[in-house]
GULUMSE-525366 format. One record per residue (C-alpha): residue in three letters; x, y, z; residue number from 1. Coordinates in Angstrom, 2 decimals, decimal comma. Last residue first. Example, Ala and Ser with C-alpha at 12.3 -4.5 7.8 and 13.67 -1.06 7.14 Angstrom:
! GULUMSE-525366
rest->Ser px->13,67 py->-1,06 pz->7,14 nr->2
rest->Ala px->12,30 py->-4,50 pz->7,80 nr->1
***
This chain:
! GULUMSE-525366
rest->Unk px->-19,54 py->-20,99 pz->-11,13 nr->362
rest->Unk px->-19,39 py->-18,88 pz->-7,58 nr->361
rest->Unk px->-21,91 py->-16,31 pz->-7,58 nr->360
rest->Unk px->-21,07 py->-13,05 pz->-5,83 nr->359
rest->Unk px->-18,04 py->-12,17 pz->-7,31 nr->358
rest->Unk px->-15,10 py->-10,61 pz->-5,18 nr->357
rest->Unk px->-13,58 py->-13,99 pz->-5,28 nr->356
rest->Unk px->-12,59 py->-14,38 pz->-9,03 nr->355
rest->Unk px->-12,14 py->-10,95 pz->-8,80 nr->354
rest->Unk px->-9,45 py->-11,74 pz->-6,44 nr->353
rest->Unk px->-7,89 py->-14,26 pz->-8,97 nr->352
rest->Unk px->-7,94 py->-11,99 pz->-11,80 nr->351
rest->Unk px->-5,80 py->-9,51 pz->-9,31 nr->350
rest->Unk px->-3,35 py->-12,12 pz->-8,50 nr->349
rest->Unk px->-2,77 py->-12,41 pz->-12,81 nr->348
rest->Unk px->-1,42 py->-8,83 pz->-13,11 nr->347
rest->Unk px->0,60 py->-9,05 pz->-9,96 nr->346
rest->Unk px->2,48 py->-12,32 pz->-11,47 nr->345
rest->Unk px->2,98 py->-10,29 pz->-14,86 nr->344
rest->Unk px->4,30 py->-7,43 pz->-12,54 nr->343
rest->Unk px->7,25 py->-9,78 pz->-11,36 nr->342
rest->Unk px->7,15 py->-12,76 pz->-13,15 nr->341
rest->Unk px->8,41 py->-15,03 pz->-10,20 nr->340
rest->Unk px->9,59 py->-18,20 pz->-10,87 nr->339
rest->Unk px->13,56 py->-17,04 pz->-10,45 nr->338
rest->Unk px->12,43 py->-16,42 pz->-6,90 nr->337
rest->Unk px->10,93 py->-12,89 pz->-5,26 nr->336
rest->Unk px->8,53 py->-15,50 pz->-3,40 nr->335
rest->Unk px->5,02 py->-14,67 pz->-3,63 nr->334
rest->Unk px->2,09 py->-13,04 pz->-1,40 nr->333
rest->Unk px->-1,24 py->-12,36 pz->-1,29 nr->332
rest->Unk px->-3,65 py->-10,77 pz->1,13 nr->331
rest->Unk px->-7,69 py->-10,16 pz->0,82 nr->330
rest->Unk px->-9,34 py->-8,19 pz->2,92 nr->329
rest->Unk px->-13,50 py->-7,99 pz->2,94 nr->328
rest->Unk px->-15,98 py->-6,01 pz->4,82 nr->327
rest->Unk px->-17,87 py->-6,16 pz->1,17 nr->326
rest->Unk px->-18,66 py->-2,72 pz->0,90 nr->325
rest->Unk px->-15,01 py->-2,10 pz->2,57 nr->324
rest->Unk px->-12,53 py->-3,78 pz->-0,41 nr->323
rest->Unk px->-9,18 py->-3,99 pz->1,42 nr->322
rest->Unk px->-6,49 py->-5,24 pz->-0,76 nr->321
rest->Unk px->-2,86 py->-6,09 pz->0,94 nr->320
rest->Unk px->-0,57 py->-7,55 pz->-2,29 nr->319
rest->Unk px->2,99 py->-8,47 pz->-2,78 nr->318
rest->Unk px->2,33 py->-10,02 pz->-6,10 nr->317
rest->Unk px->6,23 py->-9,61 pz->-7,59 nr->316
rest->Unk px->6,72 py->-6,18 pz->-6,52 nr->315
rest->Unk px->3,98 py->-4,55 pz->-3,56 nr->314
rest->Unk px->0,89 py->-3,34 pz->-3,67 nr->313
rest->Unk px->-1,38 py->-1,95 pz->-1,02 nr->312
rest->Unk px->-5,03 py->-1,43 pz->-2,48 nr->311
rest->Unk px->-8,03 py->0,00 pz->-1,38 nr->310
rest->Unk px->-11,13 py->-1,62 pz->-3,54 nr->309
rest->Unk px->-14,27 py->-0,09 pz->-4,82 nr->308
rest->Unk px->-16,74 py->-2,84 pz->-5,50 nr->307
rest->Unk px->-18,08 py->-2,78 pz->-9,22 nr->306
rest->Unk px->-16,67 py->-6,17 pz->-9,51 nr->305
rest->Unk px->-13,29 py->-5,70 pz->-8,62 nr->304
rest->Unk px->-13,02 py->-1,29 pz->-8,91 nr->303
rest->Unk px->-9,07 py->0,33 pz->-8,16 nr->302
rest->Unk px->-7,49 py->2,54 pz->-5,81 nr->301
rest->Unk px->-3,60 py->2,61 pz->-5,04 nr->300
rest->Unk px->-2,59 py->3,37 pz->-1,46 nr->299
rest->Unk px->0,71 py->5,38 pz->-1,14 nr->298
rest->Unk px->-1,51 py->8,64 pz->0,09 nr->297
rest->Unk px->-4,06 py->8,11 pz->-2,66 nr->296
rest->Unk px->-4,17 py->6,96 pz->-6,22 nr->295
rest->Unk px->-7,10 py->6,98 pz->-8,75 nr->294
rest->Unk px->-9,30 py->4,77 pz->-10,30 nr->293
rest->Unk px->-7,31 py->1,77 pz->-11,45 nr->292
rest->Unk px->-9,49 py->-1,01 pz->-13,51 nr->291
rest->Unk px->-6,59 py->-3,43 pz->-13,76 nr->290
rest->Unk px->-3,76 py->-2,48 pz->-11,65 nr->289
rest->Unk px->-0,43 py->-3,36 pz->-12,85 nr->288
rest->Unk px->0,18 py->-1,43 pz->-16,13 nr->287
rest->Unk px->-2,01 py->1,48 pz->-14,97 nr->286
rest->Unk px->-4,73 py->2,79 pz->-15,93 nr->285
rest->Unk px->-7,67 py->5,20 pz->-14,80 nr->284
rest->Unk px->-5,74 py->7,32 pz->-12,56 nr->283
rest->Unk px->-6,58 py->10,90 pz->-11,16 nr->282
rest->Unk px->-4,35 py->11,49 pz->-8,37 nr->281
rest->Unk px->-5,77 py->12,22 pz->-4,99 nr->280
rest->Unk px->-8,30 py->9,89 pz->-4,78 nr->279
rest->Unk px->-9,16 py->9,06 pz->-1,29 nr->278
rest->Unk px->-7,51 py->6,12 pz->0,23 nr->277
rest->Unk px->-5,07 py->8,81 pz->2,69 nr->276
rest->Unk px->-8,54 py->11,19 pz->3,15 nr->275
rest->Unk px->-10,88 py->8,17 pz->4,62 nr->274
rest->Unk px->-8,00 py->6,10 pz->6,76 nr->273
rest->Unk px->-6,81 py->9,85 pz->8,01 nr->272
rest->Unk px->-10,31 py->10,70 pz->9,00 nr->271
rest->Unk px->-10,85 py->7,03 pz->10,88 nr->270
rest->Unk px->-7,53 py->8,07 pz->12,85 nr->269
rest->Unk px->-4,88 py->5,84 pz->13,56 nr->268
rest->Unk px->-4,93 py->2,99 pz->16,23 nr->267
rest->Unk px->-7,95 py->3,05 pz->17,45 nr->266
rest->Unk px->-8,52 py->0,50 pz->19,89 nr->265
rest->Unk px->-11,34 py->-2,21 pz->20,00 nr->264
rest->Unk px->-9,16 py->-4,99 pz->19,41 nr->263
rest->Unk px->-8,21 py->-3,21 pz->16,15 nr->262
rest->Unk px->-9,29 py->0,02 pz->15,23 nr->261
rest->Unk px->-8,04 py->2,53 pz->12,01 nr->260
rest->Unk px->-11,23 py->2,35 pz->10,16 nr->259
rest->Unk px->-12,13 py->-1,58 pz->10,34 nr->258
rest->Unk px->-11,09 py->-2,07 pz->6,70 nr->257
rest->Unk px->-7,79 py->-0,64 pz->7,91 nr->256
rest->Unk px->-7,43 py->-2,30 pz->10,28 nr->255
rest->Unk px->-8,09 py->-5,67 pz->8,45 nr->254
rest->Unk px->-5,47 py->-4,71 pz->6,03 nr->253
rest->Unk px->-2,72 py->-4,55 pz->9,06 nr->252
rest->Unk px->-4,01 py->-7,55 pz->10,74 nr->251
rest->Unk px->-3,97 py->-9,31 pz->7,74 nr->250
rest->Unk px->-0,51 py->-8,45 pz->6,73 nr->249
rest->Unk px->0,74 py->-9,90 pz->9,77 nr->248
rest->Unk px->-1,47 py->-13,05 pz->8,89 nr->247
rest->Unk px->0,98 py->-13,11 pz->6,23 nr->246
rest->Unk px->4,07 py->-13,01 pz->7,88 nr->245
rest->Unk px->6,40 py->-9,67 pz->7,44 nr->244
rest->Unk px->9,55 py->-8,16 pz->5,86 nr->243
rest->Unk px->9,84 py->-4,42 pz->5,50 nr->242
rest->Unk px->12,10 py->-3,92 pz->2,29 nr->241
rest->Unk px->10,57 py->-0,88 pz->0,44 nr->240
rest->Unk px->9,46 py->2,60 pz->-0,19 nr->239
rest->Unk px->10,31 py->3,99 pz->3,47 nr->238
rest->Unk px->14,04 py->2,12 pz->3,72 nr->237
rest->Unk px->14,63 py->2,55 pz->7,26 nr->236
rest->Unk px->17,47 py->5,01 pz->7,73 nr->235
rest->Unk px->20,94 py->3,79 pz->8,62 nr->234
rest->Unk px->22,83 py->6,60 pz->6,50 nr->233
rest->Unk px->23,88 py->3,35 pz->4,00 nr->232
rest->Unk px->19,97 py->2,47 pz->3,54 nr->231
rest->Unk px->18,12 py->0,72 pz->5,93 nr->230
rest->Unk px->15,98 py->-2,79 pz->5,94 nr->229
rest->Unk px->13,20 py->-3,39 pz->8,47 nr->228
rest->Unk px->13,17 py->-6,83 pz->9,95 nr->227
rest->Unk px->12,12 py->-8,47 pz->13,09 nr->226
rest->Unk px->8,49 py->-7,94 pz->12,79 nr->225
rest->Unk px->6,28 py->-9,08 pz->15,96 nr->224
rest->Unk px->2,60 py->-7,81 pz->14,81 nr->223
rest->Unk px->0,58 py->-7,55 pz->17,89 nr->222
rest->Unk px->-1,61 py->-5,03 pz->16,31 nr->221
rest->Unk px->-1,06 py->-3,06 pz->18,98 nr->220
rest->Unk px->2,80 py->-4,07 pz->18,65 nr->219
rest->Unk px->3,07 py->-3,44 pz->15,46 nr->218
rest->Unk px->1,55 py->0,44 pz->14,95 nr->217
rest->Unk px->2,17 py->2,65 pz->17,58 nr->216
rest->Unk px->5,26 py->1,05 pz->19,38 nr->215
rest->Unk px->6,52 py->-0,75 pz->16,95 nr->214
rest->Unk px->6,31 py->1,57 pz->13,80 nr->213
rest->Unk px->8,10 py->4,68 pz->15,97 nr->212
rest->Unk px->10,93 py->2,28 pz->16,28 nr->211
rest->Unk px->10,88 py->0,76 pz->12,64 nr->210
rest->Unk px->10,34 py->4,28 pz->11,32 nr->209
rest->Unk px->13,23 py->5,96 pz->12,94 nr->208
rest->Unk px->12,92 py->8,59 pz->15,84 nr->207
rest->Unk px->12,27 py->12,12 pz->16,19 nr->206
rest->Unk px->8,74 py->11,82 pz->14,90 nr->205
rest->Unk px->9,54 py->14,97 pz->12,25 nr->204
rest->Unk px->12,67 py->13,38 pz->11,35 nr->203
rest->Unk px->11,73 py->10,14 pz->10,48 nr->202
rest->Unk px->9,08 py->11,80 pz->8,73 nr->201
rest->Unk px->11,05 py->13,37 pz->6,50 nr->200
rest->Unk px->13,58 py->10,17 pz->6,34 nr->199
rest->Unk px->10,38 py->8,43 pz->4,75 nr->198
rest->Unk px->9,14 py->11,40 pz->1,73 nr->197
rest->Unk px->12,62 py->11,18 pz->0,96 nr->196
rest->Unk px->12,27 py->7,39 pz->0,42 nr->195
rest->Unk px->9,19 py->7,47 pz->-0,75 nr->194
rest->Unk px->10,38 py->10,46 pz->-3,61 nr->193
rest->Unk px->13,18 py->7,22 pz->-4,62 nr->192
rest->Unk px->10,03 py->4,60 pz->-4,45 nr->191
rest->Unk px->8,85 py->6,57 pz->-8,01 nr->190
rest->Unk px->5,91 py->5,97 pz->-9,72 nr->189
rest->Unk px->5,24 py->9,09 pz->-11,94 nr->188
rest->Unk px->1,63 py->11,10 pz->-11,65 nr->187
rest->Unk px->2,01 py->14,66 pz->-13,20 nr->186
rest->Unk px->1,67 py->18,12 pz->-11,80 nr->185
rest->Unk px->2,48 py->18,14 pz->-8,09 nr->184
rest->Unk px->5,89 py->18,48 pz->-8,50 nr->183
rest->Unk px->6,68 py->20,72 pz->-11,82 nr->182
rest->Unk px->8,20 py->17,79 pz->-14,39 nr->181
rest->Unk px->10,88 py->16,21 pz->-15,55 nr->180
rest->Unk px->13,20 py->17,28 pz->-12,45 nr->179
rest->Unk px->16,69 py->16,80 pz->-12,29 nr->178
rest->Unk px->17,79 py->14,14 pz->-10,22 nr->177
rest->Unk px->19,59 py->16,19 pz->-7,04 nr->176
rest->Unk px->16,44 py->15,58 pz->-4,24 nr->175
rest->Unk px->16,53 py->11,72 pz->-5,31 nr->174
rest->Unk px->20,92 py->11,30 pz->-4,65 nr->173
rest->Unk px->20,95 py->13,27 pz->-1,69 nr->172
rest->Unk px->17,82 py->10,81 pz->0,04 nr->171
rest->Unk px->20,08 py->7,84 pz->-1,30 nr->170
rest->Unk px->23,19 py->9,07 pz->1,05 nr->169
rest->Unk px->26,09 py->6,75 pz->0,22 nr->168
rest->Unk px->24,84 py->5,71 pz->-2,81 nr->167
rest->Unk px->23,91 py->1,98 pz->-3,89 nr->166
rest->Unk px->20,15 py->2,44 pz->-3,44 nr->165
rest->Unk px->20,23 py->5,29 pz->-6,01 nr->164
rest->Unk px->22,20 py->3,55 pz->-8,20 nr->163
rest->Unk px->19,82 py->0,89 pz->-8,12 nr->162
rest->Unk px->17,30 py->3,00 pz->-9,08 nr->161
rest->Unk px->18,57 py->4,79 pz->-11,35 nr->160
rest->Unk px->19,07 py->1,62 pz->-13,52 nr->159
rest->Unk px->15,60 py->0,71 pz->-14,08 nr->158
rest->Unk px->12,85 py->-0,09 pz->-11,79 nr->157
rest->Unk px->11,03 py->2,70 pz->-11,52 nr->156
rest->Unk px->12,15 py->5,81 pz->-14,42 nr->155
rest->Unk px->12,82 py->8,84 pz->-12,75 nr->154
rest->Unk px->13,41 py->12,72 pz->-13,83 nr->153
rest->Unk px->11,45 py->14,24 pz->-10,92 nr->152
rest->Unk px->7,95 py->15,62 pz->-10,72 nr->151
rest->Unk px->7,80 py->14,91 pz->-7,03 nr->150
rest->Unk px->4,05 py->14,05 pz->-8,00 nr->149
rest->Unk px->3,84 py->10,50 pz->-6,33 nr->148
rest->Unk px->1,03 py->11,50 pz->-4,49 nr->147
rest->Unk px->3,07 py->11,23 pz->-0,72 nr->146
rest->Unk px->5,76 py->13,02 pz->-2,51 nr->145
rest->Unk px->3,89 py->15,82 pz->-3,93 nr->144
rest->Unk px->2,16 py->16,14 pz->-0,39 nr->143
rest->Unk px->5,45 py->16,06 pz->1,50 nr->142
rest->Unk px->6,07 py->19,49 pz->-0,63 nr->141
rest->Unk px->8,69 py->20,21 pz->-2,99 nr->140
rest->Unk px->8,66 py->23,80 pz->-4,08 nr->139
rest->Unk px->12,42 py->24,42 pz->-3,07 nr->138
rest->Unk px->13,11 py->21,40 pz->-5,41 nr->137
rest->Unk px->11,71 py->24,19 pz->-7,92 nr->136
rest->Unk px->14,30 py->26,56 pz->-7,48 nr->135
rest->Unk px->17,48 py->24,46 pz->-7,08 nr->134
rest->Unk px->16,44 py->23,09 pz->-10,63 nr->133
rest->Unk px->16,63 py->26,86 pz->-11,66 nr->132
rest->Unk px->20,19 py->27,17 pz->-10,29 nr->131
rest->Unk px->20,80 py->23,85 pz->-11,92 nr->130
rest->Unk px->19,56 py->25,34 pz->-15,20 nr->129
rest->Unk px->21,17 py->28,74 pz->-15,01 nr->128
rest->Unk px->24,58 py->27,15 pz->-13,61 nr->127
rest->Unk px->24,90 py->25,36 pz->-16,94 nr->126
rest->Unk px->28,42 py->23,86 pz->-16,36 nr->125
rest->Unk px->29,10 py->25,40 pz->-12,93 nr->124
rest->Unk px->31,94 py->28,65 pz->-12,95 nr->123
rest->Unk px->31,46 py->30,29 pz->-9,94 nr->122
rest->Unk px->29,15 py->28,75 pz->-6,58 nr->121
rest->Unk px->26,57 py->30,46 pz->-4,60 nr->120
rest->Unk px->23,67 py->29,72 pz->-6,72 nr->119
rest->Unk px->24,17 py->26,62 pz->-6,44 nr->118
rest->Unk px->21,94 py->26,19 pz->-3,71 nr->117
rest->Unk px->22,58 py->23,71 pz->-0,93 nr->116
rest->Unk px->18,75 py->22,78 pz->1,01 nr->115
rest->Unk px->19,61 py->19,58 pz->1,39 nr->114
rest->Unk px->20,96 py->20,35 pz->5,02 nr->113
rest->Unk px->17,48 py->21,76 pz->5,80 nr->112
rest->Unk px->15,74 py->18,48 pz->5,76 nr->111
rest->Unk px->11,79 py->19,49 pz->7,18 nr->110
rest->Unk px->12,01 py->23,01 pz->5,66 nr->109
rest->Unk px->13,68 py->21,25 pz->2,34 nr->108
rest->Unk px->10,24 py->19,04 pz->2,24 nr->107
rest->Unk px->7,90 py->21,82 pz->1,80 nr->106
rest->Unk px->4,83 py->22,13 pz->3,66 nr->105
rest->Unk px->1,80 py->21,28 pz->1,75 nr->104
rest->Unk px->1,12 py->18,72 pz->4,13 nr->103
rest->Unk px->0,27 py->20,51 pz->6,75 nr->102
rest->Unk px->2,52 py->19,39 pz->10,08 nr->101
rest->Unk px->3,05 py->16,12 pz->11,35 nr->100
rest->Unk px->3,60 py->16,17 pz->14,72 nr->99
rest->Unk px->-0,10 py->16,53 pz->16,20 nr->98
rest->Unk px->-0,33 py->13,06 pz->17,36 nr->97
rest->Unk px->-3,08 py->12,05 pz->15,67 nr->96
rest->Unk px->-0,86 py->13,74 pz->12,68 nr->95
rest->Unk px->2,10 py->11,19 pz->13,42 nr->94
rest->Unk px->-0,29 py->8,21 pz->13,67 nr->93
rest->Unk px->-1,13 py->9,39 pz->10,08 nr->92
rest->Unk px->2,18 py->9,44 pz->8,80 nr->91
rest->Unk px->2,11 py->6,13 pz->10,51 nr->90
rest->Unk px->-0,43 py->5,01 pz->8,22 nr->89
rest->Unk px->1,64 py->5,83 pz->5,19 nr->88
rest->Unk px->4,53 py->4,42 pz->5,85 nr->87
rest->Unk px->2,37 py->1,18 pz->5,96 nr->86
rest->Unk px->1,11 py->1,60 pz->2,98 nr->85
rest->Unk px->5,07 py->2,23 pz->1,70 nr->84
rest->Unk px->5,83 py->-1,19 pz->3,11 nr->83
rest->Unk px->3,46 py->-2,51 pz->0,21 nr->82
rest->Unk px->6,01 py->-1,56 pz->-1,79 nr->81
rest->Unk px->8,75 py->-4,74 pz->-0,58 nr->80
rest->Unk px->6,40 py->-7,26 pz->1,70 nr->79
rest->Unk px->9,98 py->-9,14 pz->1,50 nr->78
rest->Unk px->7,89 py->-12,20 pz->2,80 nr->77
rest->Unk px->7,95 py->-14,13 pz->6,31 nr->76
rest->Unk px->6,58 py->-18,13 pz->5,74 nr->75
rest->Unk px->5,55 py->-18,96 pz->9,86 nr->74
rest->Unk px->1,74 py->-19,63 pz->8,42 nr->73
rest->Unk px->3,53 py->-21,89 pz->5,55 nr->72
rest->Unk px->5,15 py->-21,61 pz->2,95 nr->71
rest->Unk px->6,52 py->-24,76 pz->0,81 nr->70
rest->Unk px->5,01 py->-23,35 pz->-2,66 nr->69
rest->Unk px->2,01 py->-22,67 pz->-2,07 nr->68
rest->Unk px->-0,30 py->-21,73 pz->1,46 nr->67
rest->Unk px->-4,06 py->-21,84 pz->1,12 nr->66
rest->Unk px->-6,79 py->-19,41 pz->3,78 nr->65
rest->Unk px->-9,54 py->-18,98 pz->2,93 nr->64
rest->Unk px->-13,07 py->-17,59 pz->4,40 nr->63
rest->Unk px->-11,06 py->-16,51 pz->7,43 nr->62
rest->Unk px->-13,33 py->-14,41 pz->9,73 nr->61
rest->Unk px->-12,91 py->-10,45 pz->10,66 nr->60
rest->Unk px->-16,35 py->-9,88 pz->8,97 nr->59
rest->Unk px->-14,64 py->-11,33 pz->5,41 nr->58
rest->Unk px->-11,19 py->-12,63 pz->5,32 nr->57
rest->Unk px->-9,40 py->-13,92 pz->2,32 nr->56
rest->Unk px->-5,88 py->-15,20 pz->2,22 nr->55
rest->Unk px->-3,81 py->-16,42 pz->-0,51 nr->54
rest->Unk px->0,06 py->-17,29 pz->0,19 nr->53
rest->Unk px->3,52 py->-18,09 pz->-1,43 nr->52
rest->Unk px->2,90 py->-17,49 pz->-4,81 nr->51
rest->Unk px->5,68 py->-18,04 pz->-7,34 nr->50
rest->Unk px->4,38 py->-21,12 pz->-9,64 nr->49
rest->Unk px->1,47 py->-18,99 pz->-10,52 nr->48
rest->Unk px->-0,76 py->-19,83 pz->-12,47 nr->47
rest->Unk px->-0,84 py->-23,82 pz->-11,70 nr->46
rest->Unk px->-1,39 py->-23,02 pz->-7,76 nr->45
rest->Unk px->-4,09 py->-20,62 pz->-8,83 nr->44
rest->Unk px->-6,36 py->-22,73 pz->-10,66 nr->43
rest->Unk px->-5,69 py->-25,51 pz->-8,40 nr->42
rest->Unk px->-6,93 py->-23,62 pz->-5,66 nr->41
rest->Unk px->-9,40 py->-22,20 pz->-7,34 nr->40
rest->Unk px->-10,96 py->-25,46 pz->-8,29 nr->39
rest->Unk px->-10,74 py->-26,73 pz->-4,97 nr->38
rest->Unk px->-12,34 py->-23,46 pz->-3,57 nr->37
rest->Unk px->-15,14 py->-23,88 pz->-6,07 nr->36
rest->Unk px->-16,10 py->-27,36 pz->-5,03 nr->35
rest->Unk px->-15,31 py->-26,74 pz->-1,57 nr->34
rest->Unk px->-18,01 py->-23,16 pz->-2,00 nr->33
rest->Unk px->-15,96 py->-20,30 pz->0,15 nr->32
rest->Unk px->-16,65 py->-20,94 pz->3,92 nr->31
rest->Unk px->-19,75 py->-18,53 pz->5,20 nr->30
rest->Unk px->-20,97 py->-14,73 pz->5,59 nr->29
rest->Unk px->-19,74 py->-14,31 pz->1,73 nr->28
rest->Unk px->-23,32 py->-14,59 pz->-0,06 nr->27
rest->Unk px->-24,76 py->-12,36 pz->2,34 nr->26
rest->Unk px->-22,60 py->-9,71 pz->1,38 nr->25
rest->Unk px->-24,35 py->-9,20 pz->-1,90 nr->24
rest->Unk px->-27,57 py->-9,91 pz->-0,35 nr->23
rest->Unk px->-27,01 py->-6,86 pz->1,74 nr->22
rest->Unk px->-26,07 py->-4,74 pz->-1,35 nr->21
rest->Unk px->-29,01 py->-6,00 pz->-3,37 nr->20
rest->Unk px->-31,38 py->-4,43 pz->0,15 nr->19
rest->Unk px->-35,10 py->-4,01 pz->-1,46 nr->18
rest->Unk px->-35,25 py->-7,64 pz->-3,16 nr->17
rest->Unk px->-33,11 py->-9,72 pz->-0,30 nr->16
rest->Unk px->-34,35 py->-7,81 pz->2,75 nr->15
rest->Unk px->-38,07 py->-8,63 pz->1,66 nr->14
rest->Unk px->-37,50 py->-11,82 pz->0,84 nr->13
rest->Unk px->-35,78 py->-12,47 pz->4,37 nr->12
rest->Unk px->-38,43 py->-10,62 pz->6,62 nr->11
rest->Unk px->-41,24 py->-12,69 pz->4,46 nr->10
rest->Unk px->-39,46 py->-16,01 pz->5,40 nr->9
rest->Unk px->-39,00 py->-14,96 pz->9,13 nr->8
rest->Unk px->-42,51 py->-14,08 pz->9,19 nr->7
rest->Unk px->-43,56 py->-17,11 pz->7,88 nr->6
rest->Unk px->-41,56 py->-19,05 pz->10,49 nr->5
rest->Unk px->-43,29 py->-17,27 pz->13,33 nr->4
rest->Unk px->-47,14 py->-17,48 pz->11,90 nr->3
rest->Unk px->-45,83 py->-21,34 pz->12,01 nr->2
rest->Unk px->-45,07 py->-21,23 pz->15,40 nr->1
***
């Protein structure tokens, strides 16, 4: 017996000085420290007078779970961007399912009616330039807008974009901004090219999102959303407004983490996880995401500890983040109240999840 034990001790050792990774992990494969999950929760609850929920799951288990703020487990948030993560996935479902074509296709072959030049018309105020603008929207690919390289003239969160939401066609509106830049050149946040990118593949499934959403994406993940905002043409709004629990989130970020299965099924491909949260946009800042390195497919990318993390992010401290090495997900969420800071509040969630993405808890 005791020849037993000391193997078991040696087997350990050994594990723990030739496999730092493993022991990494280890340290997670259990409930979060009370003393330090008091003190975070404190820490947090003072912080940030907005936040709704904090969740962190590790091997599919619940390490923590805290609700702020009067929410509760039934609490459903405006997810707003992180909806366009979830766009994103069913883009993928949509290529399992050999409808959507290569990505470099352009967008005006997908939305012919858009497709208007100006060419034809007498007597425009600077017909070269809009004739020239007509030119390079024909370039437009679902790639660009998938990147966040439309190249158009758009600031986020400013005036344009509520006059965008407030037009009678908002897909119209984006593909007639001027552009800034040549799409596919330069990185500029914009949940107008989402939008496009959205009613695209709304035609390309034959259905709208919320529909195609429930039946390949929702209901296997037995997610029972109610609410999916559209614009004035009745499209679901691609960049924004999908409303959902936080356990919903969960399941979604857990997926993910688990390469497109859950309950054993695959629900989008384990090559579309791998090439939509690869770097496809060079990034090294960015206002909201401490230690970015890169942007995907509507995923943003950034390192918490030296772990590389996958992360869906959404206004006010919306937040899905999926850090594989560590089989970890971590959710947030916060009321879009007069507390809320808005990227501020984003800025300080991610201090908190490197608080738990390190391995020794002081």
């Amino acid at each position: 017996m005791k020849s037993k034990q000391l193997l078991q001790v040696l087997t350990i050792s050994a594990m723990a000085i030739f496999c730092p990774k493993l022991k990494s992990q280890a340290a997670f494969n259990r409930e979060l420290p009370k003393e330090f999950s008091e003190k975070f929760t404190k820490e947090i609850n003072d912080s940030i007078p907005s936040l709704g929920s904090f969740i962190v799951s590790q091997n599919d288990m619940i390490l923590y779970e805290q609700y702020f703020h009067g929410a509760n487990k039934e609490t459903v948030f405006s997810v707003k961007s992180v909806t366009k993560s979830i766009v994103s996935v069913l883009a993928g479902i949509a290529k399992d399912k050999n409808l959507l074509p290569n990505l470099n296709t352009p967008v005006l072959k997908i939305l012919p009616e858009y497709n208007i030049s100006r060419s034809r018309f007498k007597n425009i105020s600077n017909i070269e330039g809009k004739v020239l603008h007509d030119s390079i929207r024909n370039t437009l690919t679902l790639k660009n807008l998938m990147t966040m390289q439309g190249g158009f003239d758009w600031v986020e969160n400013s005036k344009i974009s509520m006059d965008m939401s407030f037009s009678y066609d908002p897909v119209r509106f984006v593909l007639e901004l001027p552009f800034e830049e040549y799409p596919g050149t330069v990185f500029n946040y914009n949940s107008g090219e989402t939008h496009v990118f959205g009613a695209a593949l709304s035609r390309i499934i034959k259905t709208n999102l919320k529909q195609f959403a429930t039946e390949n994406l929702f209901r296997p993940l037995k997610i029972n959303t109610i609410r999916w905002d559209t614009d004035s043409m009745d499209r679901n709004i691609a960049g924004s407004e999908l409303f959902l629990k936080t356990n919903d989130m969960l399941k979604f970020g857990s997926m993910i983490l688990n390469n497109g299965k859950s309950g054993g099924k695959q629900i989008v491909s384990q090559k579309w996880i791998q090439e939509s949260t690869s770097e496809h946009v060079k990034l090294d800042s960015w206002d909201v995401m401490p230690d970015a390195n890169g942007y995907g497919y509507y995923w943003w990318r950034r390192k918490t500890n030296g772990h590389q993390a996958f992360v869906a992010t959404g206004y006010g401290g919306q937040l899905i983040c999926v850090i594989p090495d560590l089989k970890m997900v971590i959710v947030t969420t916060c009321f879009l109240n007069d507390k809320n800071k808005g990227r501020a509040d984003i800025k300080r969630l991610h201090y908190f999840i490197d608080k738990i993405t390190k391995v020794n808890y002081q």
